[in-house]
C-alpha positions, 0 to 999 in steps of 0.5 A: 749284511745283517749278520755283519751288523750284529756282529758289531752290535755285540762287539760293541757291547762286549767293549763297553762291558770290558771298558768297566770291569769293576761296574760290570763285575758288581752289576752281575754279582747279584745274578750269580748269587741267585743262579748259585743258590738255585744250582746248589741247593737244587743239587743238594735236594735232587741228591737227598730225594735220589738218596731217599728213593734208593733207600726205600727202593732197597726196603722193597715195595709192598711194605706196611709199616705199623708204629704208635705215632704218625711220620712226621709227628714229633716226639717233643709235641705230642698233642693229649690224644696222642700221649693217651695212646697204647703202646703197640707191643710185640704180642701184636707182631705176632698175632699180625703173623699168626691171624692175617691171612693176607701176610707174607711175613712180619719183621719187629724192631725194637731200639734199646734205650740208654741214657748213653749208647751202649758200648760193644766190646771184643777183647780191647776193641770196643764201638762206643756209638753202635745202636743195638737193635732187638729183632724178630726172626722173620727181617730177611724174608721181610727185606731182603737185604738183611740177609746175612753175609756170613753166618746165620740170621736170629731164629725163631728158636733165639727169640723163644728161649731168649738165646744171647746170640746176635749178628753184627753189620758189616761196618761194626764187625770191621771194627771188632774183627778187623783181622779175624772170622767173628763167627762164634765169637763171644763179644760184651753188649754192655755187661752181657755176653753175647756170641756172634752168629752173623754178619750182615750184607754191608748197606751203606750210609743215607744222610751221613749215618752208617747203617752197618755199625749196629748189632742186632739181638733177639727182641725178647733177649733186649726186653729181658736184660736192657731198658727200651720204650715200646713207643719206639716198637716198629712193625714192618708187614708185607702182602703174600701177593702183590697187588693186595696191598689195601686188603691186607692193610685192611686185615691188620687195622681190623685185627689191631682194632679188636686187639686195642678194643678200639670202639666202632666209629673211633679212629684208629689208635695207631699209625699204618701207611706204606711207602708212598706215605713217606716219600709224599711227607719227604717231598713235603719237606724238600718242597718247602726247603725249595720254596725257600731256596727260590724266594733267597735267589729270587732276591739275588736275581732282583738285585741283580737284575736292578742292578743291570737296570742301573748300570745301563741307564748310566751307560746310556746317559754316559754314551748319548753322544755317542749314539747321537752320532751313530743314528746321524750317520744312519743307524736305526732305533733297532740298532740301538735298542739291539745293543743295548739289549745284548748288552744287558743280556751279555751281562746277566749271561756271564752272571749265569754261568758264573753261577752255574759254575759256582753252584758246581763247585759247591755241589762238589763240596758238599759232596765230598765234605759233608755226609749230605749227598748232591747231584746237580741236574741239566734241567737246573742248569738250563733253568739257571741260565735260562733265568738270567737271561730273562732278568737282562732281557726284562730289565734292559729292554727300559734302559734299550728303549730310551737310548733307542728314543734318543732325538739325535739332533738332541743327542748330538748337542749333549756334553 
């Protein structure tokens, strides 16, 4: 009997909904725009952070990393303390390898630096935006991922005689060799000739930028024949044994510190941190981008949800008589409240999924037209239909009431 009534209940809504197309289709646009915002920036976010972790996953876990500057500081607004900064230099690569006992290994990169990128050529082929990269010998054992495909790796010989031999990724040796083996291949790195000794493993691209359309030479060979800025200079460590990670770290502050002469009670005059580091600066930022995301479809649901408010408090004004009739002929105030509640949350329900299908839509585009990753979520989805529901429920129970609160004698009597 009960599931008989509320089977009319809804009917009756689902009628009175279909009855006005267009003032229900604008009543629930407000809550499409905000379950679409949540669905597709949440999307582009949790595929950012899945792209992030693969990266740093694929880098290893033990890795200390030893720059000049702090992540996240930005070059443009750099404070007085920070522009008196030494730079580090290669030397303190090598005497990080040399002194700390604790150190399974160190990698050097150093990015050469050019008012415009420097063009690398073979034959007629020529990569005018490939980075050149000078690299120490120890990159494989440090992440293993630099191992080469073909070839060999820069050794510890090319970085003592300045030897002009380098190692292409995957994507720039396509380019130059897209039909020939390019080992021991002399190609042009600007005006200098280097001979190819490698190919690196292919990594991919993260955020749109190609990892494997760069060449990689002897550190010492790009401080001898291009200019560079050794703020720039990044020193990649890792521990012999897991699990010493702060004593390591430990051992190479103190070994800089004596190097840098950095007096006792400073602090340091360089930056050291490890991956976590990264991955709390990186939420930081997805943090504040969903922060944002939530106030613009907070907005959406607001209006939305007004909206809904609106619209039902016309239907009631529109249908007193209506329900005048309905309580005469024996409905109760809960019926009424019912129907004119399911009516809200119909609405704000179609609003939802609406949402939730245009949110993966656009999750797909930018997927597929754009170099920024996406990948949308259950939860996302539960939580947007979930919300939209809620607005119906929270801004239909006023108008529900008051159609609920009708006298019918008086309802009856309204024209």
């Amino acid at each position: 009997m009960r599931l008989g009534i509320l089977r009319e209940i809804v009917q009756m809504a689902f009628d009175s909904i279909r009855s006005h197309k267009l003032r229900s289709f604008l009543t629930l646009l407000g809550i499409m725009i905000g379950v679409m915002t949540v669905i597709g920036m949440v999307s582009i976010i949790q595929g950012l952070n899945r792209a992030f972790m693969a990266e740093l996953e694929s880098a290893g876990s033990d890795l200390i990393i030893v720059e000049k500057y702090e992540p996240g500081i930005q070059m443009g607004r750099l404070s007085e303390e920070e522009r008196k900064k030494k730079d580090l230099t290669f030397e303190d690569a090598v005497a990080i390898e040399q002194e700390c006992s604790l150190v399974k290994g160190v990698a050097v990169s150093l990015l050469a630096r050019l008012s415009e990128p420097i063009p690398v050529k073979y034959q007629n082929v020529i990569s005018q935006d490939s980075l050149v990269f000078g690299m120490n010998d120890q990159w494989p054992d440090v992440i293993t991922i630099y191992w080469p495909s073909s070839g060999r790796f820069l050794t510890k010989s090319d970085i003592d005689h300045r030897a002009k031999v380098c190692v292409l990724g995957s994507e720039l040796a396509e380019i130059l060799f897209p039909h020939t083996d390019p080992l021991q291949k002399d190609i042009r790195i600007g005006a200098e000739k280097f001979t190819v000794v490698g190919v690196l493993q292919e990594r991919g691209s993260i955020f749109g930028q190609s990892r494997d359309n760069v060449v990689g030479i002897p550190i010492t060979t790009l401080m001898k024949y291009y200019p560079y800025n050794l703020s720039q200079l990044q020193i990649l460590a890792v521990p012999k044994q897991h699990g010493t990670m702060q004593e390591t770290i430990e051992q190479i502050i103190n070994l800089l510190r004596r190097r840098r002469k950095v007096e006792f009670g400073k602090p340091n005059d360089f930056a050291i941190y490890t991956q976590d580091t990264l991955v709390d600066l990186f939420n930081q930022l997805t943090g504040a981008v969903f922060l944002v995301m939530i106030v613009i479809s907070s907005i959406g649901l607001l209006v939305g949800g007004i909206g809904v408010m609106n619209i039902m408090l016309v239907s009631v004004k529109e249908r007193t008589r209506e329900i005048g009739i309905r309580k005469a002929l024996g409905a109760r105030s809960s019926d009424i409240l019912k129907q004119f509640l399911i009516e809200a949350i119909f609405l704000t329900g179609v609003g939802g999924v609406s949402g939730v299908l245009i949110g993966f839509a656009i999750a797909f585009l930018v997927k597929t037209a754009t170099p920024l990753p996406a990948s949308v979520t259950p939860w996302s989805v539960i939580a947007g239909l979930l919300v939209s529901i809620s607005v119906g429920l929270f801004f239909g129970i006023f108008p529900a009431q008051k159609a609920a609160k009708l006298d019918p004698i008086v309802a009856l009597r309204y024209e």
